[in-house]
ZAMARGU-4260 file (C-alpha; in steps of 0.2 Angstrom, whole numbers, plus 5000, padded with zeros to 4 digits):
<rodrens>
0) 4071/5008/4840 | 4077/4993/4851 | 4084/4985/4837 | 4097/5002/4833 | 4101/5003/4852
5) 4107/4985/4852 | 4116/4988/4837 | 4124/5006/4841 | 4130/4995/4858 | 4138/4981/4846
10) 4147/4995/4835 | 4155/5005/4850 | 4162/4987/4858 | 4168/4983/4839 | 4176/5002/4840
15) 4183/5001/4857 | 4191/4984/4851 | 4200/4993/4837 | 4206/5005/4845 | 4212/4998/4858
20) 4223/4987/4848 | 4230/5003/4839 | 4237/5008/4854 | 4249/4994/4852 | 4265/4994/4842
25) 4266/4987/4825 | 4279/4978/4814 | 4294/4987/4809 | 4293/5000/4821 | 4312/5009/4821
30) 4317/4996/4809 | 4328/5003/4794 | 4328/5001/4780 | 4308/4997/4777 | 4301/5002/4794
35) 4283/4992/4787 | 4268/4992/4783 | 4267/5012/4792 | 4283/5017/4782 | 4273/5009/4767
40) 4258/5021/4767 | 4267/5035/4772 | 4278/5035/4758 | 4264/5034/4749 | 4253/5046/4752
45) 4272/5057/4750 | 4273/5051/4732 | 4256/5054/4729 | 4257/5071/4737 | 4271/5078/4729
50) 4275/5070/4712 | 4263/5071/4699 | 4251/5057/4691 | 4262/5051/4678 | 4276/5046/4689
55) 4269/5037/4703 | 4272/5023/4697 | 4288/5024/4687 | 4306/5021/4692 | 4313/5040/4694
60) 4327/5048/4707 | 4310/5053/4716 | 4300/5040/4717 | 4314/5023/4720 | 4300/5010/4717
65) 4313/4998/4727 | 4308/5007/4744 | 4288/5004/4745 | 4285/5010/4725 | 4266/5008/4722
70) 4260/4993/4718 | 4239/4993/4720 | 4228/5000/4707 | 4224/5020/4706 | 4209/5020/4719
75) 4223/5017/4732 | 4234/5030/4727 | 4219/5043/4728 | 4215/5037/4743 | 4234/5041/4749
80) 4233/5057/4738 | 4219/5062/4750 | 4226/5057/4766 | 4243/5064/4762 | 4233/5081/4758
85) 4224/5082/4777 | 4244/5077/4783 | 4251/5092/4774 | 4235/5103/4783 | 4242/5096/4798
90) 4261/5095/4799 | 4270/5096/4779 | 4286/5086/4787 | 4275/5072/4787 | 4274/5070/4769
95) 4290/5080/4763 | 4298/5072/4747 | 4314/5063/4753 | 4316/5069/4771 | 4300/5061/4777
100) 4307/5043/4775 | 4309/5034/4788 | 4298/5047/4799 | 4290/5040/4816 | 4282/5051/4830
105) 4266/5047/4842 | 4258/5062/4834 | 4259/5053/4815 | 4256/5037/4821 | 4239/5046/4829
110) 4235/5053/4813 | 4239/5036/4804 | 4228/5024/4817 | 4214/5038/4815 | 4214/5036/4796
115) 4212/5017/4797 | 4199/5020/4810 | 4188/5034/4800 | 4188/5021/4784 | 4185/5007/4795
120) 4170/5018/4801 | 4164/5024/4784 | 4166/5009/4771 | 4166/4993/4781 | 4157/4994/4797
125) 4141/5002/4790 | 4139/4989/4775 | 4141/4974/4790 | 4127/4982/4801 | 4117/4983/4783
130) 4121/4965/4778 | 4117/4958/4795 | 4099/4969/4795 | 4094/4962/4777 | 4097/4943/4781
135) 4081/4933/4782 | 4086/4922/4794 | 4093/4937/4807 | 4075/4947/4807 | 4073/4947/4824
140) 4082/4962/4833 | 4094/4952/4844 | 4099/4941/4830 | 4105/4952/4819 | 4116/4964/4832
145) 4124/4945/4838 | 4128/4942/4820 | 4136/4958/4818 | 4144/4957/4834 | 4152/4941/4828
150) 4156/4948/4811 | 4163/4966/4817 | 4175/4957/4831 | 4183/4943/4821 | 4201/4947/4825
155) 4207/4943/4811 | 4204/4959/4800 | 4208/4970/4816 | 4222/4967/4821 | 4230/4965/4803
160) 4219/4983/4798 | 4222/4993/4815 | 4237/4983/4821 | 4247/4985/4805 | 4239/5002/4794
165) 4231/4992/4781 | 4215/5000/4777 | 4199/4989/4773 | 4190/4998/4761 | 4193/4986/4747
170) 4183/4971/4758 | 4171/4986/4762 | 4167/4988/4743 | 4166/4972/4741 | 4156/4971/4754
175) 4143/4984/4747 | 4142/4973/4732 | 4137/4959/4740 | 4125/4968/4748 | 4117/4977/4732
180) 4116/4960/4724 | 4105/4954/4737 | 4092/4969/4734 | 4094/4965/4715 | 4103/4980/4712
185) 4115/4972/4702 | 4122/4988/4691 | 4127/4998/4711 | 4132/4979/4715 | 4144/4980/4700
190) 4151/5000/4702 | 4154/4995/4718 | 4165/4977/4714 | 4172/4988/4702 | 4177/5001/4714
195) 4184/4986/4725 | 4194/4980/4712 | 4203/4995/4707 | 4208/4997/4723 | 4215/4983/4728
200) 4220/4969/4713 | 4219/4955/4726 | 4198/4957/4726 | 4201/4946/4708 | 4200/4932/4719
205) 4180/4938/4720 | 4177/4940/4704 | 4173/4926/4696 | 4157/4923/4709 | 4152/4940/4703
210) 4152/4938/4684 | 4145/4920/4687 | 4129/4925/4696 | 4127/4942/4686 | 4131/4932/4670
215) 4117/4917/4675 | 4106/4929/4679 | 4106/4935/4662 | 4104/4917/4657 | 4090/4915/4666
220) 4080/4929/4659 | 4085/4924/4644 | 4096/4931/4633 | 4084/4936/4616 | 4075/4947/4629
225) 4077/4955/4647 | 4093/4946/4653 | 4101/4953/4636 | 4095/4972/4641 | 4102/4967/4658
230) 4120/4960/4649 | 4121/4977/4642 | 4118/4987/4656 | 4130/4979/4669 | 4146/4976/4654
235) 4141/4997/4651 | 4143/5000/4671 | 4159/4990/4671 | 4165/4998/4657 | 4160/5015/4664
240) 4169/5013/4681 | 4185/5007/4676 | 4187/5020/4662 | 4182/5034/4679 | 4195/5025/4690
245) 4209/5025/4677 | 4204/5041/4668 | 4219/5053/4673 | 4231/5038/4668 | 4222/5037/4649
250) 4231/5050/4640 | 4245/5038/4638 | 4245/5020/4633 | 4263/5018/4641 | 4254/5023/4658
255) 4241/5012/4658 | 4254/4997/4654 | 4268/5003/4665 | 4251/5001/4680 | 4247/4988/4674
260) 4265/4980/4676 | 4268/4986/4695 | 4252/4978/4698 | 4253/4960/4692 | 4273/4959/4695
265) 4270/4956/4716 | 4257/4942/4710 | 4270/4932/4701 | 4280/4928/4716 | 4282/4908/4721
270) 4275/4909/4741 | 4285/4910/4758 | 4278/4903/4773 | 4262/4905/4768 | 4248/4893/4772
275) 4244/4886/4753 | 4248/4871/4745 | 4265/4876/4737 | 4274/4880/4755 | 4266/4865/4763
280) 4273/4855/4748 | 4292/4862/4747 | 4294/4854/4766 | 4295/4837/4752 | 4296/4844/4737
285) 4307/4861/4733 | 4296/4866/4718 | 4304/4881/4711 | 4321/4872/4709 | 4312/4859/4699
290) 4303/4869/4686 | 4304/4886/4678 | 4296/4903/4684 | 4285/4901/4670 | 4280/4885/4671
295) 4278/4886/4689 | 4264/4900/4686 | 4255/4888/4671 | 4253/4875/4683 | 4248/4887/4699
300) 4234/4896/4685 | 4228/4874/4680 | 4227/4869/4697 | 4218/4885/4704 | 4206/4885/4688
305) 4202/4866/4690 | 4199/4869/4705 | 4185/4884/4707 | 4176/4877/4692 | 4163/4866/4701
310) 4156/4879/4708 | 4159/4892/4696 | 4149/4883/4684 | 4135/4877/4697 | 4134/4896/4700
315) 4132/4899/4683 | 4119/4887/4679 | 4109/4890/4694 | 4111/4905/4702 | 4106/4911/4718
320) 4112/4922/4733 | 4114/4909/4744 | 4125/4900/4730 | 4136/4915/4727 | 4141/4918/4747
325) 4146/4901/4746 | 4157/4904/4729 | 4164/4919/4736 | 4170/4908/4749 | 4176/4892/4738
330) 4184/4903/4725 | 4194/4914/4736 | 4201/4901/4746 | 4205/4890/4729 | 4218/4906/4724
335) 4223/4906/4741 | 4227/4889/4741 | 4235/4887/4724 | 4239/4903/4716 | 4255/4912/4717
340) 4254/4925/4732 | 4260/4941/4738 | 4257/4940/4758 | 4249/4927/4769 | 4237/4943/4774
345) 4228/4937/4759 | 4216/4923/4768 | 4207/4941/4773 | 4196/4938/4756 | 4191/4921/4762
350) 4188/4924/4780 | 4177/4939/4776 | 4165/4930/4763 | 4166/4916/4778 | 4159/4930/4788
355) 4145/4933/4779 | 4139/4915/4779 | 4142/4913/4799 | 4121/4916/4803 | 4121/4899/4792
360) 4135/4887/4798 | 4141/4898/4813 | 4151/4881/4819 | 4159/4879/4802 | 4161/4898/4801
365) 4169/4900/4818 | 4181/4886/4815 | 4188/4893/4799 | 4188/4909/4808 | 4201/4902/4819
370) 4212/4893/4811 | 4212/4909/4799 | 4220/4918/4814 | 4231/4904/4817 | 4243/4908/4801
375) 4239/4927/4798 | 4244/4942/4805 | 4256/4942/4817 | 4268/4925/4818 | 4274/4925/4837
380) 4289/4917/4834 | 4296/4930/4826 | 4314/4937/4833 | 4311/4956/4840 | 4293/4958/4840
385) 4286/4970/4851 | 4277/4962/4867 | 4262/4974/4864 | 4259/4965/4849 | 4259/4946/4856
390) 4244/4951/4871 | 4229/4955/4861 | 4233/4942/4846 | 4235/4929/4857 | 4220/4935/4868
395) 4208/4937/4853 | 4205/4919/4847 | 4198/4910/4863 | 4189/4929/4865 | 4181/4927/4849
400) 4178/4910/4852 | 4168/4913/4868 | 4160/4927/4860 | 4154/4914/4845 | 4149/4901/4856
405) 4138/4913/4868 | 4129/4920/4850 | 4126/4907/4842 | 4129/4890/4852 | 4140/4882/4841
410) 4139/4864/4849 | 4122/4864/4848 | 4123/4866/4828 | 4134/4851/4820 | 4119/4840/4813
415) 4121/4834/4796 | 4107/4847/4791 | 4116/4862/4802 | 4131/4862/4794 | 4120/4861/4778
420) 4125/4844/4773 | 4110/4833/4773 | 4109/4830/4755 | 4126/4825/4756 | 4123/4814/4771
425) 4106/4804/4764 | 4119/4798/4747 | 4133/4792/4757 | 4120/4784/4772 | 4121/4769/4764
430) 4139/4766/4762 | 4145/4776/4777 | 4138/4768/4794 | 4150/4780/4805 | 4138/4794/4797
435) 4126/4792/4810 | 4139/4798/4823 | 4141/4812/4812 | 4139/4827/4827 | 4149/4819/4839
440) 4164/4816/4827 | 4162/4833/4819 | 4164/4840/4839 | 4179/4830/4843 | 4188/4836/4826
445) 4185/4854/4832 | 4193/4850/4850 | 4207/4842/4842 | 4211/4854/4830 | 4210/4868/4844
450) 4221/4859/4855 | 4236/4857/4842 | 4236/4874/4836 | 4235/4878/4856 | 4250/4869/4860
455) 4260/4875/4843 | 4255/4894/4847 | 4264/4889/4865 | 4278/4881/4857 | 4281/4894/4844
460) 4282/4908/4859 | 4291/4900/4871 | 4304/4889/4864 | 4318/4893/4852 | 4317/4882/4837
465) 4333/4870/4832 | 4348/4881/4826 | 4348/4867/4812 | 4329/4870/4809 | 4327/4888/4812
470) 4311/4889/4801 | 4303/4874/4809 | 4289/4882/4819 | 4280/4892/4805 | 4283/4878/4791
475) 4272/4869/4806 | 4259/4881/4807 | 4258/4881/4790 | 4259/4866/4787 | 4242/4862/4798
480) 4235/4877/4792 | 4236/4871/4774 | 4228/4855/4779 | 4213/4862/4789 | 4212/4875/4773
485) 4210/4859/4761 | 4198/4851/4771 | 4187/4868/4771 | 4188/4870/4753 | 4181/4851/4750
490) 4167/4855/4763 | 4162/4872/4754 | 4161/4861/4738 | 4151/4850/4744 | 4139/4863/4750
495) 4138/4871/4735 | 4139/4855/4725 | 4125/4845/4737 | 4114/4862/4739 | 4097/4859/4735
500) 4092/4877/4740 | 4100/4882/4728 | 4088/4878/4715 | 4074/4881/4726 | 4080/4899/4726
505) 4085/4897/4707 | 4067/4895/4702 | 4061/4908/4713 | 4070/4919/4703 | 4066/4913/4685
</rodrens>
């Protein structure tokens, strides 16, 4: 009983946080001709609402797919379908084809916030409170509301979600995989990826971790027997849920490829001011005016691949659950790095795996976790922004730091063996003698790094950049985002890489 009250107190603080910052205003807010991300899901949920099936995601005089056409897989347009039909219950000029555009009112903007809120409440916050109760490590009753606490108040995912309408059920899925996996229910782990998938594209960045454990896990029970039975049964569920998911778009073959096209064509888009490797690089090196569109997506696809196949294949070959937190991790922040992106909001699928592996390297974790908030979200240099936006971004990093540091004494945990790089630590020992000061440098890197992203958060909100450099201030943030990001990749390698658990666990499991 004591273990659910401690818990039910960590959810209300996680609630009142989240509302609380929907009180605040949001990007685009009496803005013409886009408005934002609100304008985005409203016109949504009018397209959905009032045109049918087949032409949500064609080009029509009702639906201009210039202004906010579709562009996610069909789970997100039923979503919008739903929440356009409670709007019409509630006030039809909400969602009326063409006059709506461009609608704003406090009332809509209640509804809109509540609908974040209500899928917050029912997808993602319950599969945290489950995860954080089935860790091993977080079995005692205060341990496990701390690491939910941690999890539920990283900024990062709240203010993007609540501060800006995005909704987080994709992560929640995701989530629920993860958490199906670990009770070996690996065909719900699978519906539920699935479901993840098709409602958001960008949850590709966690699928190679899922088909590499499911996959060696079929390896391992070999495939002349059990692990063949078990290859069946997930490629039938995966089968099963996509053909559920896309089934009113399957009477037509135009359909499914004209979906299919609206999806992939915002991947294909060379990155703007976005903290990966290609933005960092045209600072030096202006890319996309040296080489072709096309071959500028060849050599994105080489480098991501080459670079998530270390641990892909160590998954494969030896997998375990610990091993696949860690991949989620590695692989996501590989695509993040070096794929082509959409939106700097897409370091949400790294952070969120980070937050699952913050009960084993909470200083790591937290670190990550704030230099995630650094780059994403809401860029306070930006010329118009609302000053309700600015307070509780800026006041949610060092409040999340202080809420980490209090959980899980951070400090305390930057041995060798902490950050879960002892096996690492006894090859190099010999050739490294500075490894023996390992903790202290480890704590001095972490006050560095806060300080300079300190004084360019300062800088960015206070002076104007150069008239001759006007893009100087995020290209910096960026540009030390990028580089804390590559060092964070190379550590997560290593984990995985050095990880000796990892076949403890795998021959548990064989």
């Amino acid at each position: 009983m004591e273990k659910w009250s401690l818990m039910t107190i960590t959810v209300l603080l996680a609630l009142t946080v989240r509302w609380a910052v929907s009180l605040g205003s949001y990007s685009g807010a009496g803005k013409p001709p886009m408005y934002g991300d609100y304008e985005a899901q409203r016109h949504w949920q009018e397209i959905t609402y009032n045109l049918p099936i087949r032409q949500w995601y064609f080009n029509t005089s009702d639906n201009n797919l210039l202004y906010w056409g579709l562009d996610y897989p069909p789970l997100t347009a039923y979503h919008s379908f739903v929440c356009a039909y409670i709007a019409k219950l509630i006030n039809p000029d909400w969602i009326a084809l063409h006059t709506s555009r461009g609608y704003e009112s406090q009332p809509h903007k209640l509804f809109m916030r509540t609908t974040v809120f209500v899928a917050d409440l029912l997808i993602y916050i319950p599969a945290v409170i489950l995860y954080c109760f089935s860790l091993k490590e977080t079995s005692t009753k205060k341990k496990a509301s701390t690491c939910a606490l941690c999890i539920l108040l990283y900024p990062g995912l709240i203010l993007i979600d609540h501060g800006h309408f995005q909704y987080p059920l994709s992560l929640g899925l995701a989530l629920w995989g993860v958490l199906c996996l670990s009770y070996d229910w690996d065909l719900l782990g699978s519906v539920a990826f699935c479901l993840a998938l098709n409602y958001k594209q960008m949850e590709l960045y966690h699928s190679l971790p899922f088909f590499c454990y499911l996959l060696g896990k079929c390896f391992k029970k070999g495939l002349k027997g059990k692990g063949l039975l078990l290859l069946a049964k997930l490629a039938g569920t995966v089968v099963a849920s996509f053909a559920v998911c896309w089934l009113p778009f399957s009477a037509d073959v135009e359909q499914i490829m004209q979906v299919l096209r609206r999806l992939f064509e915002a991947c294909i888009r060379f990155p703007v001011a976005v903290a990966n490797i290609w933005c960092s690089l045209s600072v030096l090196i202006k890319v996309k005016n040296m080489v072709s569109p096309q071959t500028q997506l060849k050599l994105s696809f080489a480098v991501t691949f080459l670079s998530l196949l270390p641990a892909c294949i160590k998954l494969t070959v030896q997998p375990s659950l610990r091993g696949f937190k860690f991949a989620l991790v590695s692989c996501a922040l590989s695509f993040f790095l070096f794929s082509f992106q959409v939106h700097e909001k897409s370091i949400l699928l790294v952070s969120v795996p980070v937050c699952l592996v913050i009960n084993e390297i909470p200083f790591m974790a937290t670190w990550f976790l704030l230099v995630s908030t650094f780059r994403e979200g809401i860029p306070p240099w930006k010329a118009g922004e609302a000053v309700g936006e600015k307070h509780p971004w800026e006041c949610s990093r060092p409040a999340f730091l202080a809420v980490c540091v209090a959980s899980f004494s951070i400090f305390e945990k930057t041995s060798a063996e902490d950050l879960q790089l002892k096996a690492f630590s006894l090859s190099l020992r010999g050739y490294v003698s500075w490894f023996k000061s390992f903790p202290r440098i480890v704590r001095s890197l972490f006050l560095l790094s806060l300080s300079l992203m300190g004084v360019l958060s300062v800088l960015s909100a206070v002076l104007p950049p150069p008239r001759s450099l006007p893009d100087l201030f995020p290209l910096a943030v960026s540009i030390v985002s990028c580089l804390h990001f590559l060092a964070f990749l190379l550590y997560f390698n290593i984990v995985i890489l050095w990880d000796s658990k990892n076949s403890r666990s795998q021959k548990k499991m064989s």
